[in-house]
Every structure is written in structure tokens, then in C-alpha cells.
N, C-alpha and C positions, 0 to 999 in steps of 0.2 A: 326188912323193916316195914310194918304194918302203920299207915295215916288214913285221915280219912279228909278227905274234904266237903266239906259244908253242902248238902243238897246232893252230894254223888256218891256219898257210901265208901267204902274202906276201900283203899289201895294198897298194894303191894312194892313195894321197891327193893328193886336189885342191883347189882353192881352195873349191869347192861343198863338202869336208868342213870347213871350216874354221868354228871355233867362239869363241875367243879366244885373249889372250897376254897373258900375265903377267911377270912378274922372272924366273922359272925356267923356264918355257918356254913352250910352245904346245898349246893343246887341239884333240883335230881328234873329229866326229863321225863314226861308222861302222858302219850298221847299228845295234844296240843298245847299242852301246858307245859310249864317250870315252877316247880315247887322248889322255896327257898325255905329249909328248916334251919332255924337256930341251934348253936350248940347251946345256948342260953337262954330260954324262949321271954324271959325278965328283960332283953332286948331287942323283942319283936315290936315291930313298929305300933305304937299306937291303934285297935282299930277304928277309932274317932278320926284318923287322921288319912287311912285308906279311906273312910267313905267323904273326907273333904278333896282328895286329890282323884275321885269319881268324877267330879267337874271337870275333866279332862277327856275328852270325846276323840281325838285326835287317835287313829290307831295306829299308828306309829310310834307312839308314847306308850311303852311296853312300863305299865304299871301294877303295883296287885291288884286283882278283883276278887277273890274269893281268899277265905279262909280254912288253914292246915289245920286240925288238930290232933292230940294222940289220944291212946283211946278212953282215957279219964276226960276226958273232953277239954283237958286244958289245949288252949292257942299254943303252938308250936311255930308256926310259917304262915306264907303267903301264898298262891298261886298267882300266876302272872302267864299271859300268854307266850308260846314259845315261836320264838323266829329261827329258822336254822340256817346253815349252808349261809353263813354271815363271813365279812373280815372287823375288825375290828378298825377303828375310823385311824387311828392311827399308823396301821399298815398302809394306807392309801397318800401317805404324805411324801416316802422316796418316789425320786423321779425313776428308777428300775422298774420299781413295782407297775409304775404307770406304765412306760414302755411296755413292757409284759404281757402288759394287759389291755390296749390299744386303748388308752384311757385320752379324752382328746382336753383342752382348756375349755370345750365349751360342755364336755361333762362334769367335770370340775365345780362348774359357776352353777351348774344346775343343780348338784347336790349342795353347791352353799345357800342358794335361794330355799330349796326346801328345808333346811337345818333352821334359814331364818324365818321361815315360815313357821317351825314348832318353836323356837321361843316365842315366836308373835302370841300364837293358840296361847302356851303354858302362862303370858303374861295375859291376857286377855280375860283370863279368868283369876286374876288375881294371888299367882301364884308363879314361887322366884327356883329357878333353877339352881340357883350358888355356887355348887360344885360342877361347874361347867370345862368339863375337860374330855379330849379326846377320846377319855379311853369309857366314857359314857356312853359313846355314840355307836352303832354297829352297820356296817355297809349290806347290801344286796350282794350276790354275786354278780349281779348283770352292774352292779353298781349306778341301778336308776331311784333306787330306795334309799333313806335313813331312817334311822328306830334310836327312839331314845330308850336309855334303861337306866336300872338303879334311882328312880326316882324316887322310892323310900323316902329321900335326902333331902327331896325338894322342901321348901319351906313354902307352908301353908298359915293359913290367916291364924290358925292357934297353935303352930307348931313349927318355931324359928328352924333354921338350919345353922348349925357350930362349926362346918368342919368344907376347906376349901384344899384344890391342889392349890401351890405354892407358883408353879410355874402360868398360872389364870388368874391370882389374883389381883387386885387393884390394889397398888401402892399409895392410891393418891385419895380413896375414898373409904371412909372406917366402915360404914355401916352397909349391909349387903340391898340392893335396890333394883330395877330394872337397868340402871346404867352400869351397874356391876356385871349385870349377867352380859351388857350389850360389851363391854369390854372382853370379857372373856370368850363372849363369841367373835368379835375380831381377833385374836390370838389363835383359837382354834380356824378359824377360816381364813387366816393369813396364811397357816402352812400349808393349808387345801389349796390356793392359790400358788406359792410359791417353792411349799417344801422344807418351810425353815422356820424356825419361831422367830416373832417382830423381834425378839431381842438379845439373838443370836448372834452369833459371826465372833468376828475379832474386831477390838478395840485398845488401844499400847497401852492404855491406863486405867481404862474403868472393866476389869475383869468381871465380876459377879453378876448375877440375873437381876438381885437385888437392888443394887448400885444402879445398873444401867434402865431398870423400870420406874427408881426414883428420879432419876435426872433425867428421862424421856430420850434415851440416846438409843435409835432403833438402829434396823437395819437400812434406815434411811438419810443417818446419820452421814457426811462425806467424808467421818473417819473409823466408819465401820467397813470392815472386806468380810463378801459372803463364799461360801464353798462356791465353785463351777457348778455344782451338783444341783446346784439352786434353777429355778427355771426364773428367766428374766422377767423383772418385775413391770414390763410392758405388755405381759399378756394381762394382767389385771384389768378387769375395765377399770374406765376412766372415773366411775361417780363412788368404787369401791375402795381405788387408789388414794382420791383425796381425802375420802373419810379415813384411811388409815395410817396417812400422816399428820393430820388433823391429832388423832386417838393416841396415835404411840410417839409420833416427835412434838406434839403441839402441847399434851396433855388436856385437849378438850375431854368432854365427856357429852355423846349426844347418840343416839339411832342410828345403826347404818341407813345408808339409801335406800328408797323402796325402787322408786324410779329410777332405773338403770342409762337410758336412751342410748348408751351403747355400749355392746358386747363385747364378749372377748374376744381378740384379736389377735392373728399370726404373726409371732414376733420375728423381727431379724437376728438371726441371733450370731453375732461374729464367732467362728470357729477360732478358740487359739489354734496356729500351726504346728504341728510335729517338729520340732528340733531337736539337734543333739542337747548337750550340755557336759558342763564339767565333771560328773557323775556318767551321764547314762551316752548309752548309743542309741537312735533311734530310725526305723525305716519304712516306709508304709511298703505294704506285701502286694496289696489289691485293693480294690476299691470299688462301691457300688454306687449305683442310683442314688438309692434311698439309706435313710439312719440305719443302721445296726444298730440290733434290742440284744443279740446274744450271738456267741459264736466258740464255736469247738472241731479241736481234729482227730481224728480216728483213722489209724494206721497209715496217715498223711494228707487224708482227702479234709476237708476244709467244710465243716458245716455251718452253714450263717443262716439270720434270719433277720429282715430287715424289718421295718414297720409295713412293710406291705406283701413282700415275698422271703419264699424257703429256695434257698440255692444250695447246692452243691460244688464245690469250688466257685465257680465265674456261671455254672450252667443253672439256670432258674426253672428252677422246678412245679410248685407251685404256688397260689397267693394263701397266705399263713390266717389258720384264726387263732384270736386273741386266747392269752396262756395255755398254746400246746405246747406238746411236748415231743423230740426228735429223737429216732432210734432208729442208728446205722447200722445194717448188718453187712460188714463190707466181705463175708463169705458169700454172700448172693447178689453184693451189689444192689442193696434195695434200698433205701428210704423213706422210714414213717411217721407219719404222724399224726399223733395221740391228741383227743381234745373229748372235756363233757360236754355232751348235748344234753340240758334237764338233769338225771341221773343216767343216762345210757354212754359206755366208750364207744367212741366213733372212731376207726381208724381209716386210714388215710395210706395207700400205697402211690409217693409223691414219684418214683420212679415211673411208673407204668398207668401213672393216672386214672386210679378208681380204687374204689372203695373197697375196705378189706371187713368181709362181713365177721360180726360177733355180738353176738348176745351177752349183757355182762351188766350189771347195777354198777356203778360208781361214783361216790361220793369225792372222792380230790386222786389225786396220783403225781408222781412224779418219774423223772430220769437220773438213773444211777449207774455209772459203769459202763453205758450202754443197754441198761436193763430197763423193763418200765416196770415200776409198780402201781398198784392201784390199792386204795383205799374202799372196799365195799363190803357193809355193816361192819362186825367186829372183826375181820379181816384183814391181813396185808398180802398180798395178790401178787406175784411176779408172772408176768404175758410172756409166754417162748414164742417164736416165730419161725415154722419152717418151709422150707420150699417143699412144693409138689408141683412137680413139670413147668408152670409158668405162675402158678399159684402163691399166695403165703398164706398159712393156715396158723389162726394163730391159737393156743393154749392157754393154762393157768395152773399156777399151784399155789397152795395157801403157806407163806414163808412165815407167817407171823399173827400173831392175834393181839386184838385191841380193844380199851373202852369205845364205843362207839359212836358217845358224842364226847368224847375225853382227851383222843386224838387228831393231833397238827400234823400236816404233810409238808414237807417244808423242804429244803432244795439237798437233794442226800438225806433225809433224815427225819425218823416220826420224832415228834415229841409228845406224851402225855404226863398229865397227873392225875398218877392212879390215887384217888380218896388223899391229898393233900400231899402226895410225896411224887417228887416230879420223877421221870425215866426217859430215857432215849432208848429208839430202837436204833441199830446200823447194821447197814445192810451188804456188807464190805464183798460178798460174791455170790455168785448165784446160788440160791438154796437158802442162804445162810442169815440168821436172822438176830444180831446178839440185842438186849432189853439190859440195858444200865442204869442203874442208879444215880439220880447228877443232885446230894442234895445240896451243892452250894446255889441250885434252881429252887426251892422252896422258897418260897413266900413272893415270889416273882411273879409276874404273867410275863411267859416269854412270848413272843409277837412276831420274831426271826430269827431262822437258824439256818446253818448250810453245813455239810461235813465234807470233807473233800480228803480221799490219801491218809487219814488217822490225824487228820486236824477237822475240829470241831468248832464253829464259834455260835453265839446266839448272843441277841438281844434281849434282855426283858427291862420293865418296868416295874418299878417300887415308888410311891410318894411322889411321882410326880416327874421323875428322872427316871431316864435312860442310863442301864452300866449295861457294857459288854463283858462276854465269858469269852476265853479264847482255850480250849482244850485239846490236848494230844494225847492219844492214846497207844499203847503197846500194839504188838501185831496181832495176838489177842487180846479184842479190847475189852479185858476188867481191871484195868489201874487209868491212870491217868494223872497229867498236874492241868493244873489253872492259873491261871491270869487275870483278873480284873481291870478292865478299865472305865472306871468312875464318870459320871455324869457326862455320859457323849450327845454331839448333835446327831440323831440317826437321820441316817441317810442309806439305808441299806448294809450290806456286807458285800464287800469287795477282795479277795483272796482267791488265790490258786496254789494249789501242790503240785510239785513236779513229781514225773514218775520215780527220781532218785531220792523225795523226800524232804525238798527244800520247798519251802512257805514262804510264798510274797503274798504279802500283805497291803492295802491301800487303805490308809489311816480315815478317818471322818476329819485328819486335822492335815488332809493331801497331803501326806507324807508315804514312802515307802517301809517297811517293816520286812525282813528278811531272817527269818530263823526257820530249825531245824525242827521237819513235823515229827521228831526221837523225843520221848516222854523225855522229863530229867535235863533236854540240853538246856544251857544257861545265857548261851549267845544271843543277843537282837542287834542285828545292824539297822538302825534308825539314819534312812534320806530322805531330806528336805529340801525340794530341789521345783526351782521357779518352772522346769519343762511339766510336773507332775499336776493334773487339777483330778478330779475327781470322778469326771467323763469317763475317765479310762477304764473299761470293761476288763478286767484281766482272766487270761486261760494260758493253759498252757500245749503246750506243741513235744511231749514225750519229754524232754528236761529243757527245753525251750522255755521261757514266757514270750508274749502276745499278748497284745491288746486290741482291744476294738474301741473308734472313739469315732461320732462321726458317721461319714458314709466311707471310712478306712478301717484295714485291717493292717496293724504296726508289729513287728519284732521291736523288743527292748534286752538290752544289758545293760551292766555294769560294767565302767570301762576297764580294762584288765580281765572281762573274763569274755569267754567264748559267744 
């Protein structure tokens, strides 16, 4: 497809610029830019209205500035600077994701201050944000940045905005204002502090979002109960805390605080204990120092990784950086681990302590099977590792091909949408590379996914809610069934597959879920059990489960079974 943009002469777009698609149209990448063309150019923005939302100087505020057109010279799109190697602000809300990513409370408060800082700018000049929700927002990798986008939306001095999420709006004020927007940036920066929307949880009687944002009954209500998963709400500082009981239990309407005078702070946070119960069995295995962020076994040896260090059963190996990635090859008894530096793999021989040299581009990667794959350009990359005398040398083959800024690396599993129709790749053994078709995934932005043993789940959003997909698939996977479950609090994906094919599941409503990862079975054994909160890290141990919660590593059953 041949555009031209305004002052730069005719462009070319191909599938390798292709970015995503939305309702209004298609994003393509180009150089430094993103060009958003209309499938309907009678619904390209206003350009009276790009050059009044010019009064926005702030670069972080990823807006148009230049004009698409096709080669009759009618307006088709926009161009808009391009930010890449982003998460989207809503990833950043489960407390996993943080662990992960060695995200601390006082990074947190620093991306909320600068969030509060572009609506100061965007209100400063006279101009209202409205549709003020999570999924507007986009992170840095190093997660020291915010970028706003999609500000098309925003409402300018001659051009209202119509159209709000449902889970940001104000119940209590009809017409949209600076105090509208400042509400909705407390709901967004509530769950950047806490992980949970203010009007969340459970409540015995006032069920709905709606209900409970008319009546101001937040989660700070003393008859609302929040997940575990939630980080306690005394890391908040003090002058952001009472503004947002003030906002959400008080129903005032006013600016958050500019002046802080005190920070965020290390909470106490009382560990529930391990216990049995009437349901399960329960035993802690080992225990470290420090939190466990993740942990898994391979042919019986015990791989952990705490907030500070990578061990090896009990033996500590070395100090971890933030979302790598571990691969045991327990034929040579080695140890590695995987992390980006910029675009370059770094790897890491943690056994033998030093560096395992490779030259390699890469843009995301993950761990599968024990395998690593990497994401570089339109590329899916599987690393072999072998020994020579005292050495590991490590290799690449190319398992799979991909849009390149189209595809998600995600835990087990790519996700792209190719030109408006979503696909997964799975990567189920080495070599092996299947690309599916998922369209009950259209018209979603999926945000999380994990595939583990021929179960598959993901997250996406639509309109303002969170539904989960839960998929199993055949031993080759081209069939599959689905599961929906409708408007969840996310909090991540919590599940493991045993090697015999059995799926425990950890609900977002900390409950157990138990069925068979065999397309077609019909069984779920649903537990609801007071020992269960949401901390619980679950893997498995070959048909074992295990959990990680803590600075413990626990065996669980079910009483009656092995």
C-alpha cells in the first residue's frame, strides 16, 4: 500500500510495517513514526482539531502531527510519533508482573507522579483528557517513562469528547471537567498503587461496579474483602491515601496532592500461615531468605528465584536481574540465565560464574520446556546449548516467523494479530513451531497469556473489562474447546499442568479449579477453601503440585489423594 505523508513524499507499506487494527482502522510502523489509516477516512479526526491539540508540547503525549494521505490527495490518517519495546500500563497492575520485574513501591509512585504530571500539562492548556483509562497509557521497558496515546479522543476548546470507559467514569458528575479527568486518574493510579480497582473486592450485597460507585462503597469500605494478591494499602503514601478516601468513600471531588511530604513506605505485611484444612494437605519443602518471584523443577532439582537471588535447590548461585529467564540443562549440570540488555541476549553461566559469550539482536524472549526462545525482528529463535570440555556454546535456529511489531512473547506462548485476526504460536518441542487461529481472540487486546501441557489461558480486554479465555488443545494442536470467564479482577494467571495432564487452576476469586488439560473433558472440580489466597505461586513437581508463597516452597493435595 502506497501513502504519502505531507512534506516527506510517498511511502510504501508492507505487512513487516504492520502494527495493529482496531474499529477505525489500521496502525502501520514507519521509521519513527505510526501511521494510523482509516478504514473510513469520513472518520479521520478533524485537522482543525490536530492542529488545536499542537498546544501540547509535552513528548510523552504521543499525538498526531503530520498528515496521511492517498494519492488523490484525500486525508486518509494521521502520523504520530512511534514508541516501541512498551507494556501497556495495564500489565503493570498484577503484583507477579512486579515481582518479575523487580518493580519496587517507590517505582510505582514515580510513574504515578509523572502520569500526574501529563494531565497537569494536557489541563494546563485547556484541554480534557475524558477517556482516561489504563489502556491509554504505555510503560518504558526500564518502566521509568509514561506516554500517553490515542489522544485523537481528547476534548479540545471546539471539539467535545462523547465517548468514556465505563470502569473511569464518574457516577456523581454528568458533565466531563478537569475533576472528571482527576477522578479517573485516581482509579487508574489506585491500581498502580495497590493492583486492584477502588471498587473492587467483594461486598454480600452491593454486587456491581455501578452500584458500588454510586454509593461510594470502595475498597475501603469495612465491608469490602480484597484478593491477598493486592499489595497492602499502607504502602501508599500518606497525602495520596487520604485523597483517595476522601474521592472514592467520601465522594468529594478535588486534585490530588501535589505535595507529598512523605513517601512510600515498606509495609509490614503479616504472612497468612501454611495450614492444612478440610480440603487440602499442606507442607512447606524449604525455605529462603528472601520472597520467591518464581520457581520450577527439572528432573527433581528445585529451581528458584527470589527477589534478590537464583539458587539451585538450597545452593545460591547467583544475584538475579530483573525478568530473566532460566534454563536448566541437567545433562551437563549447568545453569543459565537469559536477560535483554538494550536489544543484545546476555547470557549468564550461573553454575560456573561467567559469561556465556553471543552475539544476537533481541527484542523479548521467553522459557519453555526448558527451551529459550527469543523474539528477534520477524523471527522466533530457539538457543541450543552445548558443552565443549568446560565450555557451553551456545546456537540458534529460526522455529518460526512473525509480524514484527504485531507479536507478544508471553509465558509459553506468542500471540499475534495478523491484519485484524488474532493467532498463537506454540511451541510444544524443540523444532516445532504450530501458528493457530484463536478467533474467539478478535476484537480483544489480549494483554496475558501462558500456555503450559495443551492448556492455554489469556487475558484480553474489551470496553473497559477484563474476560478470561481458558483453552485446551489436542496433542496436535489444531481443535481445541474454550471457556470464558466474564468480567474478572486481573491479577495475573495462576495455573499449572501436571506431566499426567491434570490443570490446577487459581481463580482471581482464590478459589482452586481442577480439570482435565483433554479437549472435550466436562469435569471442574471447584475449591473454596479459607487456607487458599492468591500469593500462592503454583508449579508443578512431574504429577506433584507445589507452590511457592513467601520465602517458602509448600507441596499441596487434596485430601484422599497422593
Amino acid at each position: 500500500m502506497k501513502v504519502y505523508l505531507k512534506g516527506k513524499g510517498e511511502i510504501t507499506l508492507t505487512q513487516k510495517n504492520y502494527l495493529a487494527q482496531g474499529g477505525e482502522g489500521t496502525v502501520w510502523v514507519h521509521g519513527n513514526s505510526v501511521l494510523k489509516i482509516y478504514h473510513d477516512p469520513a472518520n479521520m479526526i478533524p485537522v482543525d482539531k490536530i492542529i488545536e491539540l499542537s498546544e501540547l508540547t509535552d513528548p510523552h503525549i504521543i499525538k498526531p502531527n503530520d498528515i496521511v494521505f492517498d494519492a488523490k490527495g484525500k486525508v486518509i490518517g494521521y502520523a504520530m510519533s512511534f514508541v516501541k519495546d512498551t507494556y501497556a500500563l495495564c500489565q503493570f497492575f498484577p503484583k507477579a508482573f512486579r515481582d518479575r520485574n523487580g518493580i519496587s513501591p517507590d517505582m510505582a509512585l514515580a510513574l504515578v507522579r509523572k502520569l500526574q504530571d501529563l494531565i497537569k500539562h494536557i489541563h494546563d492548556h485547556h484541554i480534557l483528557v475524558v477517556d482516561l483509562n489504563e489502556m491509554n497509557f504505555l510503560l518504558s521497558r526500564d518502566f521509568k517513562e509514561i506516554f500517553a496515546i490515542d489522544c485523537s479522543s481528547y476534548q479540545t476548546t471546539h471539539y467535545p469528547a462523547t465517548a468514556i470507559m465505563e470502569s473511569v467514569r464518574d457516577r456523581h458528575l454528568k458533565t466531563f471537567s478537569e475533576l472528571t479527568d482527576w477522578f479517573s486518574f485516581g482509579i487508574v493510579s489506585f491500581q498502580m498503587f495497590s493492583s486492584i480497582h477502588p471498587y473492587k473486592g467483594k461486598h454480600l450485597t452491593v454486587k456491581g461496579l455501578d452500584e458500588r460507585m454510586e454509593k461510594n462503597i470502595s475498597v475501603f469500605n469495612k465491608d469490602v474483602s480484597v484478593p491477598a494478591t493486592c499489595y497492602p494499602f499502607n504502602l501508599i503514601p500518606r497525602a495520596y491515601l487520604d485523597w483517595y478516601k476522601a474521592v472514592f468513600e467520601d465522594g468529594k471531588r478535588m486534585p490530588p496532592p501535589v505535595d507529598l511530604n512523605v513517601a512510600a513506605v515498606a509495609a509490614i505485611v503479616q504472612v497468612k500461615k501454611i495450614i492444612g484444612s478440610n480440603n487440602f494437605i499442606m507442607a512447606e519443602l524449604i525455605n529462603f531468605a528472601e520472597n520467591i518471584i518464581k520457581a520450577k523443577v527439572v528432573n527433581g532439582d528445585r529451581i528458584v528465584l527470589t527477589d534478590k537471588w537464583l539458587y539451585l535447590n538450597k545452593r545460591q548461585l547467583c544475584e538475579i536481574k530483573p525478568n530473566c529467564e532460566i534454563i536448566y540443562a541437567p545433562k551437563i549440570g549447568t545453569v543459565i540465565m537469559a536477560t535483554i540488555i538494550g536489544e543484545n541476549l546476555y547470557l549468564y553461566n550461573a553454575t560456573y560464574k561467567r559469561e556465556i559469550p553471543i552475539s544476537l539482536i533481541a527484542h523479548d524472549m521467553m522459557e519453555y520446556g526448558g527451551r529459550l526462545y527469543i523474539k528477534s525482528y520477524a523471527n522466533i529463535l530457539e538457543i541450543d546449548f552445548n558443552e565443549i570440555g568446560n565450555e557451553i556454546i551456545p546456537s540458534f535456529k529460526v522455529v518460526g516467523n512473525i509480524l514484527e511489531h504485531a507479536a507478544q512473547f508471553f509465558d509459553g506462548v506468542v500471540v499475534q494479530n495478523l491484519l485484524g485476526n488474532y493467532f498463537v504460536s506454540l511451541l510444544p518441542e524443540s523444532g516445532k513451531c504450530y501458528q493457530i487461529k484463536i478467533k474467539e481472540f478478535d476484537g480483544y487486546r489480549i494483554i496475558d497469556a501462558k500456555f503450559d501441557k495443551g492448556v492455554l489461558m489469556a487475558v484480553g480486554t474489551k470496553a473497559g473489562k477484563y474476560n478470561k479465555f481458558i483453552l485446551r488443545f489436542d496433542a496436535i494442536p489444531n481443535e481445541y474447546d474454550i471457556r470464558m470467564v466474564m468480567d474478572i479482577h486481573y491479577d495475573g494467571l495462576n495455573f499449572t499442568t501436571t506431566d499426567g495432564g491434570l490443570c490446577v487452576h487459581l481463580t482471581e476469586n482464590e478459589e482452586i479449579e481442577i480439570f482435565s488439560a483433554r479437549r472435550g473433558s466436562a469435569q471442574i472440580k471447584i475449591i473454596d477453601d479459607a487456607a487458599i489466597d492468591g500469593n500462592m505461586l503454583l508449579y508443578n513437581n512431574g504429577n506433584k503440585i507445589e507452590f511457592a508463597k513467601g520465602n517458602g516452597l509448600h507441596s499441596i493435595s487434596t485430601k484422599g489423594q497422593p
